[in-house]
C-alpha positions as a printed Julia matrix, in Angstrom:
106×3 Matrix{Float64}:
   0.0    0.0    0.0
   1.57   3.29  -0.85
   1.95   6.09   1.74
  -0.48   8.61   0.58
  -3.13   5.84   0.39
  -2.48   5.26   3.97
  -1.93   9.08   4.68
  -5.47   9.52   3.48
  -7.12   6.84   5.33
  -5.75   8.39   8.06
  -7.32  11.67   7.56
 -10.53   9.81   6.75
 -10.74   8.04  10.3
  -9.23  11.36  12.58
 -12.39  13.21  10.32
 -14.74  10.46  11.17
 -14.15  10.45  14.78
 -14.53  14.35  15.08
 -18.02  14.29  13.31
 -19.1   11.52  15.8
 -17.96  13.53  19.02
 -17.77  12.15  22.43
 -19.76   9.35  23.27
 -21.67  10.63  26.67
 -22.39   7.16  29.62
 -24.27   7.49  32.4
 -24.83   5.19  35.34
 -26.94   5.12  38.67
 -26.68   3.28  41.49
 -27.94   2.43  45.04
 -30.32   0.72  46.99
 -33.6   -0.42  47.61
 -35.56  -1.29  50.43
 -39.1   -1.71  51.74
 -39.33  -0.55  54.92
 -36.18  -2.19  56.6
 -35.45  -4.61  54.63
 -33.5   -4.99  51.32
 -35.83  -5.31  48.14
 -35.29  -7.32  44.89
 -37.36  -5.51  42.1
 -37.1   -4.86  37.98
 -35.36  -1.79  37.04
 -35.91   0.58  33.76
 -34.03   3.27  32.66
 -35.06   5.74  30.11
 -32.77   8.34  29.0
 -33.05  10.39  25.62
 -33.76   7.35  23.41
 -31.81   4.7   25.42
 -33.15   2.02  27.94
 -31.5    0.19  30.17
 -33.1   -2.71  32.26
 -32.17  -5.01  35.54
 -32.82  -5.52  38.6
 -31.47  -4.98  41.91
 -30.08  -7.68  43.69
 -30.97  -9.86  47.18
 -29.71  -6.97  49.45
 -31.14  -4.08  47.49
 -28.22  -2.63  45.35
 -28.41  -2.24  41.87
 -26.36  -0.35  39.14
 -27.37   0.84  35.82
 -25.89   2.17  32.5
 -26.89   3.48  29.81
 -25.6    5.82  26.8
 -26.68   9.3   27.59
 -27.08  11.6   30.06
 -29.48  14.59  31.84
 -33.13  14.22  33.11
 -34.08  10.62  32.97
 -36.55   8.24  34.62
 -36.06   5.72  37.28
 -38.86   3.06  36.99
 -38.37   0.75  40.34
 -41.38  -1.3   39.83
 -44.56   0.52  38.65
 -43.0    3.67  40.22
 -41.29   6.12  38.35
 -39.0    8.83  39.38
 -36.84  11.49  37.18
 -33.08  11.42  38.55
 -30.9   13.41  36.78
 -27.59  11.73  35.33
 -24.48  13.19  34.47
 -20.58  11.97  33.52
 -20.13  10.67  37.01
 -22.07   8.29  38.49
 -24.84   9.26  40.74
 -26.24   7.54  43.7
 -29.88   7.06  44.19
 -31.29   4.82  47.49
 -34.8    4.46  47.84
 -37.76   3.32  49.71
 -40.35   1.88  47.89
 -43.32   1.78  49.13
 -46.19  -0.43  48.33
 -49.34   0.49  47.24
 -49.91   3.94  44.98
 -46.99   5.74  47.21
 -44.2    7.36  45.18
 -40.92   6.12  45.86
 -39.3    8.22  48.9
 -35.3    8.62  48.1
 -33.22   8.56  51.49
């Protein structure tokens, strides 16, 4: 391959990777508990056009990513909450109530 066919493939990818930008990640992470004890729920994450799903373990903690960052909603069961994500990772603990209570964060 000659060197100005490599030259310009190099100046195609360094041009290629400036369009794109940064790529921006966000994660959340904490724990859950009902009353006292540790809770072991489903987990959504919506943020800009990304989701991210999982659940929290057997003592409560869980940990999320997802592509994306800003205002975005927690959904800890049927209960949703906006948390607000940014290039560090934020931590979010939470009671969850049952019944049609919101989720109270501690």
């Amino acid at each position: 391959m000659s060197r100005s066919v490599t030259a310009s493939r190099s100046v195609l990818l360094v041009a290629a990777l400036a369009v794109a930008g940064p790529v921006s990640a966000a994660a959340i992470y904490g724990n859950l508990k009902r009353g006292d004890k540790p809770l072991e729920i489903a987990l959504k994450l919506i943020c800009g056009g990304e989701t991210a799903v999982g659940k929290s373990d057997a003592t409560g903690n869980y940990r999320l990513s997802i592509a994306g960052s800003g205002r975005c909603a927690l959904s800890v069961g049927d209960k949703t909450v906006v948390v607000v994500l940014g290039s560090d990772p934020a931590r979010y603990d939470f009671d969850v109530p049952e019944g049609a209570a919101p989720l109270r964060q501690r």
